[in-house]
N, C-alpha and C positions, 0 to 999 in steps of 0.2 A: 504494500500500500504506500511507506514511504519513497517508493524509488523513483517516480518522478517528482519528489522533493529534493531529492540526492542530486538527480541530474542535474537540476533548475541551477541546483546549490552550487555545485564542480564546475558548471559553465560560469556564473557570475565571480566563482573566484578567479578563474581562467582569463575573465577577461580585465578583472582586476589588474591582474600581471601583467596584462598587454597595456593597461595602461599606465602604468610603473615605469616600463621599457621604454615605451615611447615617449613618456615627460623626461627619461633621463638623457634619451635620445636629441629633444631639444634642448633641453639648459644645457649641454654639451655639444651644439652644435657649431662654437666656435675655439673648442679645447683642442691645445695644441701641443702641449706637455702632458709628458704622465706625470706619476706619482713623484721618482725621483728627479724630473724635473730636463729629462730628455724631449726632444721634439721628435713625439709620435703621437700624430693625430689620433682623435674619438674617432672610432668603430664604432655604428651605430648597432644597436643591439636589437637581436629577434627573439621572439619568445616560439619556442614549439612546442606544438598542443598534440598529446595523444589519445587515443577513447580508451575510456576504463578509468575508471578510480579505484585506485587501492583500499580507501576506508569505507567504498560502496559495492556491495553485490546482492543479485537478486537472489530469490529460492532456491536459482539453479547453480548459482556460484560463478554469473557472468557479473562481470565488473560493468559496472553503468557510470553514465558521465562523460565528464572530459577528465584529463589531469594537465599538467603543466610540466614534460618532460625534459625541455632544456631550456635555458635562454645562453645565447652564443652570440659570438660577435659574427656580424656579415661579410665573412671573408670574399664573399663574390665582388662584393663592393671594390672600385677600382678609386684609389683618391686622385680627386683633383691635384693640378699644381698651378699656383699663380708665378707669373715672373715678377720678383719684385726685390731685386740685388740688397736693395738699401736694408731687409727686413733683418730683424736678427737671429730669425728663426730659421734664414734661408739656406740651402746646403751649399756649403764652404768649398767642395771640388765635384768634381764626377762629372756623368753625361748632365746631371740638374741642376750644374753650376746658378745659384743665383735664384733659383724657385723654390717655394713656400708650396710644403704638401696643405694641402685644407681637407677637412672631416668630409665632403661632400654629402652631409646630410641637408636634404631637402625640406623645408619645413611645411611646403604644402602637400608632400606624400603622406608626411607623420601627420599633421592635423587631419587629411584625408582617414586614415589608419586611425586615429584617435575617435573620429566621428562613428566609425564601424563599429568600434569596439564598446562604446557609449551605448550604439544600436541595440548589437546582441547582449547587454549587459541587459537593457532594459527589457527584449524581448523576451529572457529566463525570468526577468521579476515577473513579467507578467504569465507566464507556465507558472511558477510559483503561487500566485495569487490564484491563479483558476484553480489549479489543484488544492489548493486550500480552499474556494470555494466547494468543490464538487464536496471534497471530504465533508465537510460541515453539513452540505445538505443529503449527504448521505447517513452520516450519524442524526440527520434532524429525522428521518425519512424512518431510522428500525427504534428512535425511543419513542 
C-alpha cells in the first residue's frame, strides 16, 4: 500500500540532488582554482539517477523508486579557452601560450535543467498527494 508513497518519496529526493548539482554548478560557474589554489577550472557536475531504492521494496522484493547512484564531474565537457596574455591565470608556455581555460558552464542549460527538475519534483508531490488522497478515502470507505 505504501509503495507509491516510497516512489513519490525517492523521486522528490532524487530531484532534490539535481538541484544541489546544479546550484553548485552555477555559483561555480566562474571558479578557476581549486582547492590548493592551482588553475583548474569547475567541472560542472551531473547527478545519475538509477530505478530501485534500496530502503524501498514491494511484497515481491523489487526495489521501487528512483535512487541517486552517482554524481560525477562531466568529463565529456571540453573547456573553453579565452586568449587573454595579460590574465594571471593564463598558461605560461605550450601550444596555449597566453589562454585562460574557462568552466564553460552555461547558465541557460542549468536554469533550463533547474526548471525540469522543479517540474518533476512537483509532479511526485502531486502522486504523493493523490495517493494520500485515495488512501484516506479508502480507509473512509471500510470504517
Amino acid at each position: 500500500m505504501f509503495g507509491s508513497l516510497d516512489i513519490s518519496t525517492s523521486g522528490m529526493v532524487a530531484q532534490r540532488v539535481r538541484l544541489d548539482a546544479i546550484s553548485a554548478n552555477l555559483a561555480n560557474q566562474n571558479t578557476l582554482l581549486d582547492a590548493q589554489g592551482n588553475v583548474n577550472p569547475f567541472r560542472r557536475r551531473e547527478v545519475f539517477l538509477a530505478p530501485g531504492s534500496p530502503n524501498a521494496a514491494d511484497e515481491r522484493g523489487r526495489e521501487l523508486g528512483v535512487h541517486v547512484s552517482a554524481i560525477g564531474e562531466d568529463q565529456r565537457q571540453i573547456l573553453p579557452r579565452v586568449h587573454d596574455p595579460s590574465s594571471p591565470f593564463a598558461f605560461k608556455d605550450g601550444p596555449f601560450k597566453g589562454y585562460v581555460a574557462e568552466t564553460g558552464i552555461n547558465s541557460v542549460t542549468e536554469n533550463i535543467n533547474a526548471v525540469e527538475a522543479v517540474r518533476a519534483y512537483e509532479a511526485n508531490v502531486m502522486a504523493a498527494e493523490a495517493t494520500k488522497q485515495i488512501t484516506t478515502s479508502a480507509l473512509r470507505l471500510l470504517a
